[in-house]
Backbone bond lengths (Angstrom), bond angles and torsions (degrees), N, CA, C in turn:
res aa  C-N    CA-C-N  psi(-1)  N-CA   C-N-CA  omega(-1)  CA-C   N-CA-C  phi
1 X - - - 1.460 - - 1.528 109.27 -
2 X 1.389 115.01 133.82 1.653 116.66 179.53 1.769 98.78 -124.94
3 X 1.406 97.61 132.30 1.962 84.63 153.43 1.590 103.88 -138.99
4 X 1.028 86.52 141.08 1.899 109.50 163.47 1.371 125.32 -136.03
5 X 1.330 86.77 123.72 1.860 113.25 160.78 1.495 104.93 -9.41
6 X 1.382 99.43 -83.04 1.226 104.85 -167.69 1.305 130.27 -106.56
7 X 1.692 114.59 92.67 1.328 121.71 161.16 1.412 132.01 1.08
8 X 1.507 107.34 -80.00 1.341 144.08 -168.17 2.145 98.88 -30.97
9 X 1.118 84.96 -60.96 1.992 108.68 173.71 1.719 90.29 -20.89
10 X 1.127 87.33 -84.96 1.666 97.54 -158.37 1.727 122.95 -76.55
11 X 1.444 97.79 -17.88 1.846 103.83 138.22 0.992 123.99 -40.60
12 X 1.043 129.59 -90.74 1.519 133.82 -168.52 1.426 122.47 -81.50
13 X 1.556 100.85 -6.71 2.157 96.41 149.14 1.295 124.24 -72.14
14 X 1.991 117.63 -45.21 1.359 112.26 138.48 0.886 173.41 29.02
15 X 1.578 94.27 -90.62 1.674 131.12 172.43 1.555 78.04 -85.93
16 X 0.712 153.16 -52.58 1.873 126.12 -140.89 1.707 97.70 -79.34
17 X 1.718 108.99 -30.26 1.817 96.11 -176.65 1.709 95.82 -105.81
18 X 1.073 113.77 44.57 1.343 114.87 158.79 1.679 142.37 -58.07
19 X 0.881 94.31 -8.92 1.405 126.83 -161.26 1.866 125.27 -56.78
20 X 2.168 97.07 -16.05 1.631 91.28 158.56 1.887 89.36 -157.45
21 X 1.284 96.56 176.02 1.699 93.09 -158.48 0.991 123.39 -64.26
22 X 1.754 106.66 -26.93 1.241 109.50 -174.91 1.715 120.47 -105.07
23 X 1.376 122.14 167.04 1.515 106.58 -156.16 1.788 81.72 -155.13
24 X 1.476 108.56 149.80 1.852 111.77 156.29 1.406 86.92 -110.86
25 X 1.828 81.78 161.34 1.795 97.74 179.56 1.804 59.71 -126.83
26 X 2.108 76.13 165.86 1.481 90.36 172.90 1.937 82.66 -174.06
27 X 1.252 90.54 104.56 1.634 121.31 160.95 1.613 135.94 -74.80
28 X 1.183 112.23 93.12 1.531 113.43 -178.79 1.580 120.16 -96.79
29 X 0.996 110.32 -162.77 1.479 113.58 -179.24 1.941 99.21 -88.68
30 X 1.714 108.12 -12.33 1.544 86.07 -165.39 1.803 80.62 -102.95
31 X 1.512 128.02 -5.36 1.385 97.80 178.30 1.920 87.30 148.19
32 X 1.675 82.86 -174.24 1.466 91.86 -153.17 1.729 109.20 -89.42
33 X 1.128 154.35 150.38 1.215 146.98 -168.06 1.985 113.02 -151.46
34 X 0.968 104.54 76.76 1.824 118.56 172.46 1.899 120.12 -63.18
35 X 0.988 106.59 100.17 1.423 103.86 -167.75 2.038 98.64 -119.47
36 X 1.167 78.57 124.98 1.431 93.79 167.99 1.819 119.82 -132.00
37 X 1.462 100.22 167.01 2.032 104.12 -152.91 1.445 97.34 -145.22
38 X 1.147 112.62 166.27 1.535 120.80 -161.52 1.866 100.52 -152.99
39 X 1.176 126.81 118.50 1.554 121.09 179.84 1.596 107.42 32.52
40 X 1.308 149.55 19.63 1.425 138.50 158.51 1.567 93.96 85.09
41 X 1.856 114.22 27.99 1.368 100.50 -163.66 1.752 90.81 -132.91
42 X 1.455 90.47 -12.93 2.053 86.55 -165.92 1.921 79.85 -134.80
43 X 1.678 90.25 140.09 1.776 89.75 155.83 1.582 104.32 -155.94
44 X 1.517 117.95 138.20 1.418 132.04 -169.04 1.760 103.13 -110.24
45 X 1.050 120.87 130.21 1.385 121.73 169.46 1.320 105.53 -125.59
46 X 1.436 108.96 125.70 1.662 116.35 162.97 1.312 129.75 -99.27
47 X 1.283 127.65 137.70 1.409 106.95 -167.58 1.981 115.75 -146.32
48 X 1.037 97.24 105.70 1.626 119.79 171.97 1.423 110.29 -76.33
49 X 1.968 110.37 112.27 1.516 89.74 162.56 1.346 120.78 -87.68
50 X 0.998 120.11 172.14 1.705 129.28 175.30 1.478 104.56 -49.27
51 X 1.563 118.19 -47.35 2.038 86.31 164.45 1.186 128.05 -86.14
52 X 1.383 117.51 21.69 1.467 84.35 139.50 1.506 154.39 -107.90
53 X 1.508 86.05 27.85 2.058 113.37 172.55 1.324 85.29 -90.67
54 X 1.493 102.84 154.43 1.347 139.00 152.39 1.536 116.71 -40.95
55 X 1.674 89.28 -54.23 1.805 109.84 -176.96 1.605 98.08 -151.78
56 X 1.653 109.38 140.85 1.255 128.85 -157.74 1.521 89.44 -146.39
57 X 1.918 124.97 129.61 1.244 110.49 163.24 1.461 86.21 -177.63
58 X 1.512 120.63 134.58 1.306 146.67 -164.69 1.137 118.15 -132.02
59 X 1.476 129.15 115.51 1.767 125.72 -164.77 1.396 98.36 -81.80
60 X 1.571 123.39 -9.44 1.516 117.51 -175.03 1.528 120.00 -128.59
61 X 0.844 120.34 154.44 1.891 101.99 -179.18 1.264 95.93 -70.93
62 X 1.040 165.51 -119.19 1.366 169.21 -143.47 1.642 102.23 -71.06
63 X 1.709 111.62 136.00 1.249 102.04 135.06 1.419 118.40 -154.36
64 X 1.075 127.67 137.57 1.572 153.66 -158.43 1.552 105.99 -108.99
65 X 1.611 90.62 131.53 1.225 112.24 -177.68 1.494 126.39 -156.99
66 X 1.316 132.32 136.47 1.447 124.61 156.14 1.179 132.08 -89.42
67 X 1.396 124.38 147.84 1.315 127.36 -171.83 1.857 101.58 -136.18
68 X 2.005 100.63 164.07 1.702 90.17 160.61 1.746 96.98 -92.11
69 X 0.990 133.99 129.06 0.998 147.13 -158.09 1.662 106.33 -94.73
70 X 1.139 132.77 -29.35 1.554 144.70 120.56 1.922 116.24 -11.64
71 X 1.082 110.67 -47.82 1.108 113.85 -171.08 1.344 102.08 -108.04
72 X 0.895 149.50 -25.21 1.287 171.73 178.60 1.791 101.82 -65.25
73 X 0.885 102.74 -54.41 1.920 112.64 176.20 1.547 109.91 -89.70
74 X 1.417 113.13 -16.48 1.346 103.56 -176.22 2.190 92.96 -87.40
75 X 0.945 92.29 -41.42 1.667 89.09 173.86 1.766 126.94 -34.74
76 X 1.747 70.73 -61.08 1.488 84.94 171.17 2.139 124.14 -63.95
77 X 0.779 100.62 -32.48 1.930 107.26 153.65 1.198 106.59 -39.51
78 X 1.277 97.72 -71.36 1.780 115.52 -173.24 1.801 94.25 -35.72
79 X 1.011 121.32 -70.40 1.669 127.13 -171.33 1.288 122.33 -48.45
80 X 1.943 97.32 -44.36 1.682 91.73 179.48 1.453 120.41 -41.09
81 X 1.334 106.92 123.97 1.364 120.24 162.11 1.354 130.00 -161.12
82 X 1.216 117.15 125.21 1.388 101.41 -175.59 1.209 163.53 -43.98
83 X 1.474 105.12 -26.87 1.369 133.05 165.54 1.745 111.22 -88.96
84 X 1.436 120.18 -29.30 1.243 115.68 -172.50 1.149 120.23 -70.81
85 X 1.760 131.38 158.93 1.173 140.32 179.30 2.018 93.97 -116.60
86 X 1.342 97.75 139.17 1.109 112.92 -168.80 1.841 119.53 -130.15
87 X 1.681 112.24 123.52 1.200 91.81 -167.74 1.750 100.62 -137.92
88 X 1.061 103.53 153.17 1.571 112.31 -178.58 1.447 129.06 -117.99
89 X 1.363 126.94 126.61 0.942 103.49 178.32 1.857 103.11 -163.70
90 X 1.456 133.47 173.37 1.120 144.38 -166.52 1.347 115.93 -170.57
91 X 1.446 121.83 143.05 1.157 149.68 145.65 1.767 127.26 -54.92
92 X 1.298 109.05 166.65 1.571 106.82 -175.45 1.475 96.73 -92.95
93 X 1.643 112.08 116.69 1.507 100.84 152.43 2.024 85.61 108.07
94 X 1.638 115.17 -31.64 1.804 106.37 -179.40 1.626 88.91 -117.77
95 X 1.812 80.37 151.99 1.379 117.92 167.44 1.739 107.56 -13.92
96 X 1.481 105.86 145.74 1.637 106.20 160.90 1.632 106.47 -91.92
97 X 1.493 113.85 129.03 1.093 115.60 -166.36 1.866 106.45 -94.69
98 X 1.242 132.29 131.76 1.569 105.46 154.81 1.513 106.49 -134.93
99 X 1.446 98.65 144.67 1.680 119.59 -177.41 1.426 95.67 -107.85
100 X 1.199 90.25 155.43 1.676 112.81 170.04 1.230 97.31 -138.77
101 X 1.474 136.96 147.63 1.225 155.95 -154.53 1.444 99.35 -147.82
102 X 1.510 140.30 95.41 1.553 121.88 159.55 1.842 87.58 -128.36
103 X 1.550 81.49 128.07 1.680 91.05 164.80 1.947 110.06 81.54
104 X 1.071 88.27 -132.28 1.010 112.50 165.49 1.750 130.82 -93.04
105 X 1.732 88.57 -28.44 1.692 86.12 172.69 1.306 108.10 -103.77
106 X 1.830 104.05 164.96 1.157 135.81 -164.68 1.654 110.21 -139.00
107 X 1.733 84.56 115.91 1.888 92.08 -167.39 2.015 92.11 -112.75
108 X 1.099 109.88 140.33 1.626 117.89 -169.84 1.680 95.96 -126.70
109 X 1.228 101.99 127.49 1.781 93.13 168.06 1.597 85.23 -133.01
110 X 1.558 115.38 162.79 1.100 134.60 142.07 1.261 126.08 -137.58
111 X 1.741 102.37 157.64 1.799 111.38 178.92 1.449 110.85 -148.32
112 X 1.171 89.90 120.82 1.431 127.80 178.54 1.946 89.99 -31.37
113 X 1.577 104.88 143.84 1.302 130.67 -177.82 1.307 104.49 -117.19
114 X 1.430 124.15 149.16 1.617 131.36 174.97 1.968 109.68 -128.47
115 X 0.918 112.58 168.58 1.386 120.06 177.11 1.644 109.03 -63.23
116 X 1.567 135.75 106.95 1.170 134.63 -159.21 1.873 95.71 -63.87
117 X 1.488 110.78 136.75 1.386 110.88 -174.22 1.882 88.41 -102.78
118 X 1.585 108.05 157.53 1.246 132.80 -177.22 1.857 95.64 -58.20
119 X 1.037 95.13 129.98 1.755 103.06 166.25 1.141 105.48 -88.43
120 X 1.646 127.63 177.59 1.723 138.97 162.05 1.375 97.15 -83.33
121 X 1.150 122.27 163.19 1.596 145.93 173.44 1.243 107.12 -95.33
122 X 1.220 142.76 72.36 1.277 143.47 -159.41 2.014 86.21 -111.90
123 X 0.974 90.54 117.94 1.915 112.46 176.38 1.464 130.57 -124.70
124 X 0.854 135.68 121.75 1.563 132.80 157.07 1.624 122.70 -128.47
125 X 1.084 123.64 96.67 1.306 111.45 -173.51 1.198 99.79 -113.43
126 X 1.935 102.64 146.44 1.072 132.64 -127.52 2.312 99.87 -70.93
127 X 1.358 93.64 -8.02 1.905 103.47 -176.00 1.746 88.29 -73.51
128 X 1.402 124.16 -43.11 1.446 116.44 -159.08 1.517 110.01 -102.14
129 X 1.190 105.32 7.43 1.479 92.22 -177.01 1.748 110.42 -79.64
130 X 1.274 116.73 130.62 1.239 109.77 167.40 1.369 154.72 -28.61
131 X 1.220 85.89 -65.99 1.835 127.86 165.35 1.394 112.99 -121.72
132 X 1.535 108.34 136.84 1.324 97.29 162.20 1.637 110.17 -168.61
133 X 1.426 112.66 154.63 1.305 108.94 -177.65 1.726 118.69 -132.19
134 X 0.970 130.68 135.74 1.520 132.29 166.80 1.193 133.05 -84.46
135 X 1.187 147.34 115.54 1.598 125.65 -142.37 1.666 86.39 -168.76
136 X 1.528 105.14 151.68 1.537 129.45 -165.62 1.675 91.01 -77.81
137 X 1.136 115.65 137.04 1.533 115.58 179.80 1.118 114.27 -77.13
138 X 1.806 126.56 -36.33 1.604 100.26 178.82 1.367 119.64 -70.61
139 X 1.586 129.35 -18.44 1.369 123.64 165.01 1.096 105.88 -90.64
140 X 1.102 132.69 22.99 1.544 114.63 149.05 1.498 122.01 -90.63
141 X 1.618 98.22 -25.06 1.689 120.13 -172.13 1.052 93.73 -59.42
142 X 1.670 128.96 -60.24 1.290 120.81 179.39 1.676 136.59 -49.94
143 X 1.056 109.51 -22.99 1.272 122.50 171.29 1.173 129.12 -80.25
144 X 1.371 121.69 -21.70 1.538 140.89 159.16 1.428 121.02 -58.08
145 X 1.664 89.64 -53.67 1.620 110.56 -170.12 1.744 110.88 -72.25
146 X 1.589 105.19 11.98 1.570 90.62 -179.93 1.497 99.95 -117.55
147 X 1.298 117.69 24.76 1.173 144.76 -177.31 1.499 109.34 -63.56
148 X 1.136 129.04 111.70 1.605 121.62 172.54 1.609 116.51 -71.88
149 X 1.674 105.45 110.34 1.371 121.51 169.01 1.178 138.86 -35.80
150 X 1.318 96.63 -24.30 1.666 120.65 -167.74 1.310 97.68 -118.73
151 X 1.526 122.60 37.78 1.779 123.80 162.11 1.203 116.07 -77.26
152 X 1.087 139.26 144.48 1.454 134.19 147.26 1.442 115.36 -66.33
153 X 1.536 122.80 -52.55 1.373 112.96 -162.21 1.969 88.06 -131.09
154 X 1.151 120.78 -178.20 1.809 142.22 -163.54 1.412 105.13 -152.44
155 X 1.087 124.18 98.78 2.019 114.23 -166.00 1.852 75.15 -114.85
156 X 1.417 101.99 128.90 1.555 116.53 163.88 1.598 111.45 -107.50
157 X 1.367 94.68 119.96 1.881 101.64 172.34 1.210 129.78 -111.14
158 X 1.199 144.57 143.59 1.294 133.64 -139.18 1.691 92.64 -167.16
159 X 1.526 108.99 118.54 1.605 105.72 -170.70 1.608 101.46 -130.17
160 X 1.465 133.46 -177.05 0.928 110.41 170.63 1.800 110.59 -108.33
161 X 1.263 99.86 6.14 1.630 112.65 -178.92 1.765 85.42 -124.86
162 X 2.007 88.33 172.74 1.685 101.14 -168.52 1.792 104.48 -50.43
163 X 1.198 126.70 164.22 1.525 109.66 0.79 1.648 107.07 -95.24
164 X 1.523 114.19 12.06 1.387 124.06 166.60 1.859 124.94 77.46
165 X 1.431 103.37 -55.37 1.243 92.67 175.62 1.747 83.33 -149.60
166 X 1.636 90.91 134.30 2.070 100.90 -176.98 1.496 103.95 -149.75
167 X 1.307 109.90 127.21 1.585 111.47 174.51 1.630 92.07 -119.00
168 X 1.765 87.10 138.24 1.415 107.18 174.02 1.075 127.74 -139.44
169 X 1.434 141.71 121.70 1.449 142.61 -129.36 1.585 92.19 -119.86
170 X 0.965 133.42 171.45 1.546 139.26 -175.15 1.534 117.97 -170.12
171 X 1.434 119.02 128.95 1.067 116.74 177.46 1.643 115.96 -127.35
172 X 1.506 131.33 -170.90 1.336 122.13 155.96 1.610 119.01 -57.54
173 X 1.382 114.49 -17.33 1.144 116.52 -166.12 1.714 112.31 -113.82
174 X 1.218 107.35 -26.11 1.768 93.68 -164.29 2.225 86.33 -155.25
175 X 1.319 92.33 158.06 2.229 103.31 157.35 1.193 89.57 -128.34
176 X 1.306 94.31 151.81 1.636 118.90 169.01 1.622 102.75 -139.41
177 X 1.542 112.25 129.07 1.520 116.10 162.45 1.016 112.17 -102.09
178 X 1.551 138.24 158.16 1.338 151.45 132.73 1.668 104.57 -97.76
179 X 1.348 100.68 138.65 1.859 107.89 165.51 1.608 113.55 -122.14
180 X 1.416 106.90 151.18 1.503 106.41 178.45 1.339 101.01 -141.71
181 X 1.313 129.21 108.90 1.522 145.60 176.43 1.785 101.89 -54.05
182 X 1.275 121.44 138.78 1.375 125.82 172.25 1.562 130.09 -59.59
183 X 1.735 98.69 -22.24 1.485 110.87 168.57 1.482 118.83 -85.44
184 X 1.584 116.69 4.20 1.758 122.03 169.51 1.065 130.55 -27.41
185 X 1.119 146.56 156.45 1.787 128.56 164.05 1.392 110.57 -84.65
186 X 1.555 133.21 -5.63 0.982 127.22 148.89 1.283 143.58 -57.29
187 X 2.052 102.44 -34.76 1.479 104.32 166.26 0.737 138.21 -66.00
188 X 1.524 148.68 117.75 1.696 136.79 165.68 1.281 124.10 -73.17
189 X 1.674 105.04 -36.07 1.637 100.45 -178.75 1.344 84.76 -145.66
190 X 1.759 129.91 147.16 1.395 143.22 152.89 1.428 112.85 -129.45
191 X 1.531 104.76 123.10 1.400 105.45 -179.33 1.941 106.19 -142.08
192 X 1.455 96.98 140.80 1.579 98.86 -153.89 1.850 103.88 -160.01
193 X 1.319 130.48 87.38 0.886 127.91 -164.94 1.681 104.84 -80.87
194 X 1.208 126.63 -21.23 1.203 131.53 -172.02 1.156 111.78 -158.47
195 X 1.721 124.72 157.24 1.574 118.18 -162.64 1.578 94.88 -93.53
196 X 1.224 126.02 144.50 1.567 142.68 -162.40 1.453 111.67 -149.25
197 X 1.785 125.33 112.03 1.527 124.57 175.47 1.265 100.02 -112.44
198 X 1.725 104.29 122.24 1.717 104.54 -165.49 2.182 91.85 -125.55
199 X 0.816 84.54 128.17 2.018 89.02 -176.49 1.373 111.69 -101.63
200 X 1.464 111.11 132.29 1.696 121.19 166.12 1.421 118.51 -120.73
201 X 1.314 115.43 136.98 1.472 108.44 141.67 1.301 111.43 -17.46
202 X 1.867 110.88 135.75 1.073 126.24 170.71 1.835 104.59 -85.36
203 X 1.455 121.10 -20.38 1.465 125.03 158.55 1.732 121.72 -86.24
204 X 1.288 91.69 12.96 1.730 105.42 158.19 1.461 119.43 -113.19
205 X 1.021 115.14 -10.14 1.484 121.52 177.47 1.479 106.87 -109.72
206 X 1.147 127.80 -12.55 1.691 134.43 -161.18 1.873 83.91 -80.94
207 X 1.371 143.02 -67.10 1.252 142.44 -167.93 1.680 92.52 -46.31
208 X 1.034 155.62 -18.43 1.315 137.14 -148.98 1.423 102.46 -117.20
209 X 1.453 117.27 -18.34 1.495 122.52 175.42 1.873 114.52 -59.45
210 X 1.777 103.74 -39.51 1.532 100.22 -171.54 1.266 107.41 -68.45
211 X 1.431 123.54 -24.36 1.931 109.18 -170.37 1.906 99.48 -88.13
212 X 1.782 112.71 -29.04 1.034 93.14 174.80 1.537 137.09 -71.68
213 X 1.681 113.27 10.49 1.253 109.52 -155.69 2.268 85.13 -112.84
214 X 1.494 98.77 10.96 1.677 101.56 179.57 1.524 83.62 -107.64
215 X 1.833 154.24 -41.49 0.879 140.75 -112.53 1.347 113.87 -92.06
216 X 0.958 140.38 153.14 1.621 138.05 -175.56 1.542 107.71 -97.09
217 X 1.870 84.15 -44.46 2.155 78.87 176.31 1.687 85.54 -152.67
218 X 1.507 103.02 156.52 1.279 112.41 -162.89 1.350 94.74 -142.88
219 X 1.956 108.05 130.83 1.479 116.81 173.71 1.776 109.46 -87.62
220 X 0.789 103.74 145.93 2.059 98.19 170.10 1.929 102.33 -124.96
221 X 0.888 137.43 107.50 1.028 142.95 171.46 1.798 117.56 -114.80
222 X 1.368 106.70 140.47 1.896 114.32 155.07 0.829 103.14 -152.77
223 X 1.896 88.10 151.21 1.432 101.32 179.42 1.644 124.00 -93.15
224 X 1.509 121.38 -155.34 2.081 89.13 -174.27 1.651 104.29 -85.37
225 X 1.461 122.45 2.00 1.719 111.93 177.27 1.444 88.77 -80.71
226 X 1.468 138.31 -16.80 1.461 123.43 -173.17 1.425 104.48 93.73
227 X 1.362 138.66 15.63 1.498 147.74 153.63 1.671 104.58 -37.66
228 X 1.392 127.86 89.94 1.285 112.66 171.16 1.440 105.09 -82.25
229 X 1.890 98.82 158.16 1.382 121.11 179.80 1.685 99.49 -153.89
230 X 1.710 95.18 111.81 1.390 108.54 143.76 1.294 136.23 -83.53
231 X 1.392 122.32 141.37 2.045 103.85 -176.26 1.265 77.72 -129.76
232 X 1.297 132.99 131.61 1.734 144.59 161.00 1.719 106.50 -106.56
233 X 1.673 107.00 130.02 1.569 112.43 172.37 1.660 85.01 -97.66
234 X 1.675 84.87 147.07 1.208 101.87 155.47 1.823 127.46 -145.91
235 X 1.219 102.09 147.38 1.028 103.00 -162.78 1.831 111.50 -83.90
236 X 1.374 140.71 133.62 1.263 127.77 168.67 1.513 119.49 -76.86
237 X 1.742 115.24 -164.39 1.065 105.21 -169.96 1.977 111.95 -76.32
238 X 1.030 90.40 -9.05 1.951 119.18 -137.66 1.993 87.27 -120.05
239 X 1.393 108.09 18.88 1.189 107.58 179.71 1.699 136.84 59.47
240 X 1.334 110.45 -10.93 1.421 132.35 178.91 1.813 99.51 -72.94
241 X 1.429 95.43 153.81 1.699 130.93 -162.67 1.662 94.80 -73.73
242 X 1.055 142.60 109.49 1.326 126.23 122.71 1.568 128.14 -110.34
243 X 1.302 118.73 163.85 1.057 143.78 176.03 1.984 150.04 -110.86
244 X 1.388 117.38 119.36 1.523 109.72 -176.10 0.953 97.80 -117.99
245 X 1.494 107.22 141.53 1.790 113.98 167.29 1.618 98.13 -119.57
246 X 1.608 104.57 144.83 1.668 101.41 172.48 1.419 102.31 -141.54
247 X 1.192 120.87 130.55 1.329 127.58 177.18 1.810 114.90 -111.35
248 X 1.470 123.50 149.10 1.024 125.72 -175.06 1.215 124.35 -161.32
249 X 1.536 126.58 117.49 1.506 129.04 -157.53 1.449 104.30 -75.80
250 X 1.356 115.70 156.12 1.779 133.84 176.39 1.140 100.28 -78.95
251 X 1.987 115.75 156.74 0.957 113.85 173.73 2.224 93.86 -107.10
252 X 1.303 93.45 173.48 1.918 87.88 162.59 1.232 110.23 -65.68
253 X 1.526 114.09 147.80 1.358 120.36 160.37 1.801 108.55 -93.60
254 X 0.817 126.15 128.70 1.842 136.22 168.88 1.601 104.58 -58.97
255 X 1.321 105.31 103.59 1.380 114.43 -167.68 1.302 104.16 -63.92
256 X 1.144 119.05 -7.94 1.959 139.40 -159.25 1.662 99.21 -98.06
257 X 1.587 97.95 -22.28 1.782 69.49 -172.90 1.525 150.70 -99.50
């Protein structure tokens, strides 16, 4: 069983890996962790530690679960409120229950639970990552956001000489680059042993825009198959640490084109 004050927190961490209906929760002793997956090609993990509930307490070390995760956040709307205290909690095998308590009234939603299905192991830790850069999230937000919508593919290059780090969007119709030199005031850390052009779906990179537009500071890492990994901090209302990681496989580039 967890309750927190404040709703809103775990709304809009949520909403940012919203991205297909279904979602595992998986509850530990250090906190709450929502992972959702897309074709075995995209995976988002959200992650709440235990302080930042009010009250945090688990009869099991682990417990695993599926949810529609759609309904699951729309509940939680339902709750936001300012004055209310809000608490969650479930059994093995029943509904996840959540109450909200303001005042005198008492709002109850529940949603149906499923058998938690096996996730992918999607990893990068930070010794193997190839490339990688650390950078302040609201100037990074900006740099995303000039991103053409109407791309087909996003090829990220990363050298250890100029122009260093360049995203370039591509469509049937038009490319557009942006460049960001390693000495930026945005960068904190750039590290790049060799120059590397790794390409995504522009509908593989589109899920990674909503947590970056909450993020305070944002990691970008790949490894040498070109495995991208974003990790976004974020900050709550109440000043406490949370965290998204999103990972997303390369497509080939046509050495021909």
């Amino acid at each position: 069983m967890a309750r927190i004050k404040n709703v809103k927190n775990l709304f809009s961490l949520l909403k940012c890996v919203s991205f297909n209906d279904q979602a595992t929760f998986y509850a530990s002793r250090n906190g709450l962790k929502v992972v959702v997956e897309e074709s075995k090609c995209q995976q988002a993990g959200a992650f709440m530690g235990s302080d930042v509930f009010e009250e945090y307490e688990l009869r099991e070390e682990l417990v695993c679960l599926r949810v529609d995760l759609n309904v699951f956040v729309e509940c939680l709307g339902i709750l936001d409120t300012p004055a209310g205290s809000s608490s969650i909690g479930s059994s093995y095998g029943e509904p996840l229950k959540l109450v909200m308590v303001d005042d005198e009234l008492i709002t109850e939603c529940s949603v149906k639970t499923m058998e938690a299905c096996e996730t992918l192991h999607f990893s990068l830790p930070s010794d193997e990552a190839f490339n990688k850069i650390i950078a302040d999230g609201p100037q990074f937000r900006e740099l995303f956001n000039d991103l053409d919508p109407a791309s087909d593919y996003v090829d990220i290059f990363m050298s250890p000489d100029p122009p260093y780090f360049r995203v370039t969007t591509r469509s049937s119709s038009c490319k557009c680059q942006v460049s960001v030199a390693k000495g930026a005031d945005m960068i904190e850390e750039f590290r790049c042993t060799s120059p590397a052009t790794t390409r995504y779906k522009y509908s593989q990179i589109k899920p990674s825009l909503k947590p970056l537009q909450m993020s305070s500071k944002v990691s970008l890492q790949t490894d040498e198959g070109g495995l991208l990994c974003f990790q976004f901090m974020v900050r709550t209302d109440t000043k406490q640490l949370c965290y998204i990681e999103y990972f997303c496989t390369p497509v080939i580039i046509d050495e021909y084109e």
